[in-house]
N, C-alpha and C positions, 0 to 999 in steps of 0.2 A: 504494500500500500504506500503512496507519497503523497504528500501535501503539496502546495503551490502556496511560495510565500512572496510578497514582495521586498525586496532589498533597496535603499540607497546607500547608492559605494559614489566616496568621492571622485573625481572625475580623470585625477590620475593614474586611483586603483582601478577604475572599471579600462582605462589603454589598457594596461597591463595586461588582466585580464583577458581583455578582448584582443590584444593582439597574441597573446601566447596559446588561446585555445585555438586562434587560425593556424596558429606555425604547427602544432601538435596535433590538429585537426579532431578537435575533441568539445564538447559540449563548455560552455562556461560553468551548466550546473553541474557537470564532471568536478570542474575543481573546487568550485563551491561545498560541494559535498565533503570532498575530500580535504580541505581546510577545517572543516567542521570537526571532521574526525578525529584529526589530529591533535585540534585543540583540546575537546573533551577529554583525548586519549591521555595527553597530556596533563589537565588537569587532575584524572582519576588519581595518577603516578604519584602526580604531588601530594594528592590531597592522604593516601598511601603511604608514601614516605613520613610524612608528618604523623601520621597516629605510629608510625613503626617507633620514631623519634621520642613522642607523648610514651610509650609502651616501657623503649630503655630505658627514661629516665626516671619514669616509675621503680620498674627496677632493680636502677642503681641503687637510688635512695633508699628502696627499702630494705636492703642488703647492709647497709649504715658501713660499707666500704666507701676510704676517702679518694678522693681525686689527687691527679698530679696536674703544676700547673707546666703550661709548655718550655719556660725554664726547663724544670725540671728536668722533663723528657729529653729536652736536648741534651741536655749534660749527663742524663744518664745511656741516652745512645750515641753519645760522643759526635755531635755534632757540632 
């Protein structure tokens, strides 16, 4: 099933657009779509990363093991 949506794209982005689907010979909402996906894809990743992030430092904490500061680290991997 698909929707039909309308867009306003600035007037630089829609050249772009328009000239790169003629070089590739491919639909505008080809990449439209595919821009979309990307993004989302992207944001899912992030938004993933972050509870992984939220998750260790629960974690850590609750493990009441202390941190080193990066001093530290460096001096003790001899950098």
């Amino acid at each position: 099933m698909s929707t039909t949506i309308s867009v306003s794209l600035p007037d630089e982005l829609f050249k772009m657009l328009d000239d790169f689907s003629e070089k590739e010979e491919r639909a505008k909402s080809y990449y439209i779509k595919k821009a979309l996906e990307n993004y989302f894809a992207q944001k899912l990743e992030e938004e993933e990363d972050y509870k992984d992030v939220v998750e260790s430092l629960a974690e850590f904490k609750a493990s009441n093991e202390t941190g080193k500061t990066w001093e530290e680290l460096q001096k003790e991997l001899g950098l």
